[in-house]
Z-matrix of the N, CA and C atoms (Angstrom, degrees):
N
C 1 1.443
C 2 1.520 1 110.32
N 3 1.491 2 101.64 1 -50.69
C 4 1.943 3 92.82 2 178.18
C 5 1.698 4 120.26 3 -60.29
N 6 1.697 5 115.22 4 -26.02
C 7 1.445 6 94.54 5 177.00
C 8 1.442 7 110.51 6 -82.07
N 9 1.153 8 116.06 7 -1.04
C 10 1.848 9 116.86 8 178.26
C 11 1.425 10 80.89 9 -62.39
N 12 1.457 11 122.78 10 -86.86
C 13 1.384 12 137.87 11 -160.82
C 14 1.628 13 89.80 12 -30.85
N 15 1.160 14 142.29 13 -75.88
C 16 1.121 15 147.58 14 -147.44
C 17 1.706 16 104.86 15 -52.49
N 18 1.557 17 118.96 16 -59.95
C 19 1.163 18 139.84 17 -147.66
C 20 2.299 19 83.95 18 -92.95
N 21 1.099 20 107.69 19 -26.47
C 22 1.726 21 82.78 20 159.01
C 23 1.627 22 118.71 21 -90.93
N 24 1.369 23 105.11 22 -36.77
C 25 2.007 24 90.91 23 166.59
C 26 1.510 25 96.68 24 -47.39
N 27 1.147 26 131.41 25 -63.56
C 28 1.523 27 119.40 26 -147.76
C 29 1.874 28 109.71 27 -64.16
N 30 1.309 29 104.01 28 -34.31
C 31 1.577 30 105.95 29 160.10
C 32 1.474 31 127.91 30 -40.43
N 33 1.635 32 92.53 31 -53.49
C 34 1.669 33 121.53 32 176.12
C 35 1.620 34 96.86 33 -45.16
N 36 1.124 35 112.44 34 -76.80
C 37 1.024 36 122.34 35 -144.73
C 38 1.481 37 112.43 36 -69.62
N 39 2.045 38 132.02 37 -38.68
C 40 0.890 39 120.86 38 158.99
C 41 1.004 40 128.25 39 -76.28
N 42 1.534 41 128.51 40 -48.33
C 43 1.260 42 111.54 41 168.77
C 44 1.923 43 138.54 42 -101.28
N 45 1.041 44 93.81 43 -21.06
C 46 1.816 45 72.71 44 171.69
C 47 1.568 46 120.70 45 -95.61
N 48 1.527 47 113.15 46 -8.57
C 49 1.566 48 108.62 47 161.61
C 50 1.364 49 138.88 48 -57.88
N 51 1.536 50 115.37 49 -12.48
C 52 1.167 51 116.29 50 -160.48
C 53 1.595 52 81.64 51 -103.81
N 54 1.733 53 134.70 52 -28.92
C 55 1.229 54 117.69 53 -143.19
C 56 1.484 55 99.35 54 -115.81
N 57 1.562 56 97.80 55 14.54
C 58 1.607 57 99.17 56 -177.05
C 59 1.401 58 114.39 57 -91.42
N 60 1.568 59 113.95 58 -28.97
C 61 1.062 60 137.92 59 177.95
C 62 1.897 61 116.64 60 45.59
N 63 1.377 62 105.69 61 -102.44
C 64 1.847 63 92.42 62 -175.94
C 65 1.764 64 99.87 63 -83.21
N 66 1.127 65 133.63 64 -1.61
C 67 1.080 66 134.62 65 160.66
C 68 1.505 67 140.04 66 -78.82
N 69 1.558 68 100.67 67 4.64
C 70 1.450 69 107.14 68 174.58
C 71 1.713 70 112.67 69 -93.54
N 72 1.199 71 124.11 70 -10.70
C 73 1.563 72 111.03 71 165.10
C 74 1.500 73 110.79 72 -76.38
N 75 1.428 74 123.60 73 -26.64
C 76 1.774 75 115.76 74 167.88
C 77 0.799 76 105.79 75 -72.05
N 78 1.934 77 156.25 76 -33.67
C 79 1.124 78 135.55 77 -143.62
C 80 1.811 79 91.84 78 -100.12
N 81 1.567 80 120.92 79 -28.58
C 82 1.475 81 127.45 80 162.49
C 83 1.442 82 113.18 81 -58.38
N 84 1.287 83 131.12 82 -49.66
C 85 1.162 84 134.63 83 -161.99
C 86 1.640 85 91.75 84 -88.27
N 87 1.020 86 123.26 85 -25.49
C 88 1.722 87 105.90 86 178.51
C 89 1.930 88 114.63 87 -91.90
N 90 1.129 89 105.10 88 -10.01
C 91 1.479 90 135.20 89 165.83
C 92 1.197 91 107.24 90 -47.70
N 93 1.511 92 108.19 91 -57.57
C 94 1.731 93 138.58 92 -128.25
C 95 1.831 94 66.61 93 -72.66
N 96 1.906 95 80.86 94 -89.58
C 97 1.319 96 125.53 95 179.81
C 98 2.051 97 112.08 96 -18.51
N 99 0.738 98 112.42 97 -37.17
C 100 1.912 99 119.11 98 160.06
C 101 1.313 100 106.22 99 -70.12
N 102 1.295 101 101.93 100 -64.42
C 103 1.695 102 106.99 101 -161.66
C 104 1.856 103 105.72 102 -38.35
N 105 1.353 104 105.82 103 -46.06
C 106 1.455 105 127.36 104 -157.63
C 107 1.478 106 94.03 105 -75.84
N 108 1.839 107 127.21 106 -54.92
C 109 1.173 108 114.68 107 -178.77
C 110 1.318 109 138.35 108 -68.20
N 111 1.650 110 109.14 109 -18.35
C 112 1.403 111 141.41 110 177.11
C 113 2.208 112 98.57 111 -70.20
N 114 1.168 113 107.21 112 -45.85
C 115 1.703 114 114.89 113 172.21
C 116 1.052 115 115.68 114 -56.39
N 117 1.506 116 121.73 115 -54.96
C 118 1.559 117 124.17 116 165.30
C 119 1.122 118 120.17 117 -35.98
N 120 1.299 119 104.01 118 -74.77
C 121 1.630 120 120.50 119 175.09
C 122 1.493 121 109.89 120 -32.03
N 123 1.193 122 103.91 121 -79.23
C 124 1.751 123 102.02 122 174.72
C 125 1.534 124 124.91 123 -26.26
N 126 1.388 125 90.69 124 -64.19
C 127 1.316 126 95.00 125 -170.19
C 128 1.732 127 115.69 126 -52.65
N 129 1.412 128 90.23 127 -51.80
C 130 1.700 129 95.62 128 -177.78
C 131 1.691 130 111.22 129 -49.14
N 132 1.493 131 124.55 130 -37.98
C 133 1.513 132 135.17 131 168.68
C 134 1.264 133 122.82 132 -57.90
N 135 1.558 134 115.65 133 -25.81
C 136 1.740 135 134.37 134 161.12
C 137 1.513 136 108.43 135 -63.85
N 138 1.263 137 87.89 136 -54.44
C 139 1.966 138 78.17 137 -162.96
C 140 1.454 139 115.61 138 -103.49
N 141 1.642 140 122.12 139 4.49
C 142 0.984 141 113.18 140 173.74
C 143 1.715 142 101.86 141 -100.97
N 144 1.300 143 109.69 142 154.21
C 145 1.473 144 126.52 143 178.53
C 146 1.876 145 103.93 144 -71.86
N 147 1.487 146 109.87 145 128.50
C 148 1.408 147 106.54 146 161.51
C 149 1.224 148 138.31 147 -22.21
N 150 1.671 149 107.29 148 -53.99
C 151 1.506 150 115.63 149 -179.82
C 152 1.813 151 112.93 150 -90.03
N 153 0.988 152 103.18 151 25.91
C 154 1.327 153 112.28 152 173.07
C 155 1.641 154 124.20 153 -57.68
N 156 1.205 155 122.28 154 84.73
C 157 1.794 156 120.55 155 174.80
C 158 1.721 157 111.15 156 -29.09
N 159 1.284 158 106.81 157 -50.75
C 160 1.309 159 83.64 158 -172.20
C 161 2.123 160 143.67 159 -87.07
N 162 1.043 161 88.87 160 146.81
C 163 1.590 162 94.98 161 -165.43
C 164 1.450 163 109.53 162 -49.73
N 165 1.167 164 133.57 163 29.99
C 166 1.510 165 115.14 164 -151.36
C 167 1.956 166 94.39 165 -97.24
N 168 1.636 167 114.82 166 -14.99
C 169 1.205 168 90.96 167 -179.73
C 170 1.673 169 113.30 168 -100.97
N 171 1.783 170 112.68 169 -0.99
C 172 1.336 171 104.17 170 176.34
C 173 1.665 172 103.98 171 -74.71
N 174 1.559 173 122.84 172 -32.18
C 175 1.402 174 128.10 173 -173.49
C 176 1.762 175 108.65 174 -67.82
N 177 1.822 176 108.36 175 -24.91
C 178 1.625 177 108.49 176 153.13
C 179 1.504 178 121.02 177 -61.94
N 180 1.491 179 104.36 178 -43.07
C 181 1.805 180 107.13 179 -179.23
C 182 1.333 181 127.09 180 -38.70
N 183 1.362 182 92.38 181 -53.45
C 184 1.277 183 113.64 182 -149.60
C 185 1.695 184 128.58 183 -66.05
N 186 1.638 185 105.12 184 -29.23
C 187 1.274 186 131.64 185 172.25
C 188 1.578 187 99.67 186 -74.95
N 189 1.471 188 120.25 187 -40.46
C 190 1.267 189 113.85 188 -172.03
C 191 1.725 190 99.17 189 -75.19
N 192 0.974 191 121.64 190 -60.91
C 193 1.262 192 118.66 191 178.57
C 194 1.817 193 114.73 192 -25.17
N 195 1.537 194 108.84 193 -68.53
C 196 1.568 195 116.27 194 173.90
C 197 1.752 196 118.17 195 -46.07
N 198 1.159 197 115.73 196 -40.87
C 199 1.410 198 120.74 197 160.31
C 200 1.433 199 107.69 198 -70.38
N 201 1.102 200 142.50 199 -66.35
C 202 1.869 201 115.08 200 -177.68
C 203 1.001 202 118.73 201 -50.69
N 204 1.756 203 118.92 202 -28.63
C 205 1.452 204 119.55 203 172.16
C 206 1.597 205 120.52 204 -55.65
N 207 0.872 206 107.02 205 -52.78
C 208 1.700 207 138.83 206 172.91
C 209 2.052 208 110.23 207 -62.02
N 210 1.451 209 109.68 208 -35.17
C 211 1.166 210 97.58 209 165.12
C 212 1.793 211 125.21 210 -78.06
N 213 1.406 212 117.50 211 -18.91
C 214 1.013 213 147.14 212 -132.00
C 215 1.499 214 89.11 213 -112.77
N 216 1.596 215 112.32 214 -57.85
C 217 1.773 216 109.49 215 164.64
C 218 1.517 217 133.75 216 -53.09
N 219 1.517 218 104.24 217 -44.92
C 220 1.474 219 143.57 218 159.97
C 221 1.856 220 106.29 219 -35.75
N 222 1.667 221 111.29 220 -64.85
C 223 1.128 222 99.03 221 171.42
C 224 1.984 223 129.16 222 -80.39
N 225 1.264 224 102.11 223 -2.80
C 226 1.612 225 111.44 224 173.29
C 227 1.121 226 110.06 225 -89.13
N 228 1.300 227 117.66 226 -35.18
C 229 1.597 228 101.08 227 168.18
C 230 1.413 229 121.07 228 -91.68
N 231 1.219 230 129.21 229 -3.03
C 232 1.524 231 133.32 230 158.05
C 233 1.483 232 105.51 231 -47.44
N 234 1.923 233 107.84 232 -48.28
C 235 1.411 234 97.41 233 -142.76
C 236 1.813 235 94.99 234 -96.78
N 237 1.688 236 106.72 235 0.96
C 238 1.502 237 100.71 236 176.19
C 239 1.571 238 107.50 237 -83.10
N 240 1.739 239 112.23 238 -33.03
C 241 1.670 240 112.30 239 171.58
C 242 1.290 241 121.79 240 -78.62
N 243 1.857 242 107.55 241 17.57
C 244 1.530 243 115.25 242 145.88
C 245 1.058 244 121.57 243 -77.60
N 246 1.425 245 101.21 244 -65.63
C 247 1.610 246 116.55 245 -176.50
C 248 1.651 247 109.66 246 -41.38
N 249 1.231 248 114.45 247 -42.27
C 250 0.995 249 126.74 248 -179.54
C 251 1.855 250 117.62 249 -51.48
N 252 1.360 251 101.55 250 -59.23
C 253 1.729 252 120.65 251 163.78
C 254 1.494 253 95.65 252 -36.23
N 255 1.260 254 109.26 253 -69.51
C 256 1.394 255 108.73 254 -131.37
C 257 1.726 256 89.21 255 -77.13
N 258 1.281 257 139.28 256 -23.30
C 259 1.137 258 137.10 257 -163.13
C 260 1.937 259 92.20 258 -57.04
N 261 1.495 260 94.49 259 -54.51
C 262 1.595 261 122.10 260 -137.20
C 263 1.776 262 85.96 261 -71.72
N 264 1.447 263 120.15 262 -22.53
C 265 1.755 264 119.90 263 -176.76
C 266 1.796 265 94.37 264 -76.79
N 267 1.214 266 116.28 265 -21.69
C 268 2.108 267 107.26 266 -166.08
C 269 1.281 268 89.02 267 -75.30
């Protein structure tokens, strides 16, 4: 598991840092911002019991859900205002 971790910093670091440019504090801060809601979630699914009445882990879901949605749009339209570039350079 640690050289996974290792061998994506080193990805990070040569290639998509240099080409992310003013866009690498959103792609950190939306990182952050998952990482943190994805923990909640978990956690609350660890320690709460299955048959549990209360809603407290769909009201965790749910934010996470709208952010993968939202990351997921984020990268389709990146890669259509490629396609787009690259049409407009032939």
């Amino acid at each position: 598991m640690y050289t996974y971790i290792e061998l994506c910093h080193f990805y990070f670091l040569t290639i998509f840092r240099p080409r992310l440019g003013p866009m690498l504090h959103r792609v950190v801060g939306t990182g952050l911002l998952y990482f943190t809601l994805a923990a909640i979630e978990s956690y609350l699914r660890v320690m709460h019991p299955k048959n549990d009445p209360s809603n407290q882990i769909l009201v965790a879901s749910i934010p996470l859900a709208v952010l993968d949605s939202a990351i997921c749009w984020w990268i389709f339209a990146s890669l259509v205002q490629t396609t787009r570039t690259l049409r407009l350079r032939r």
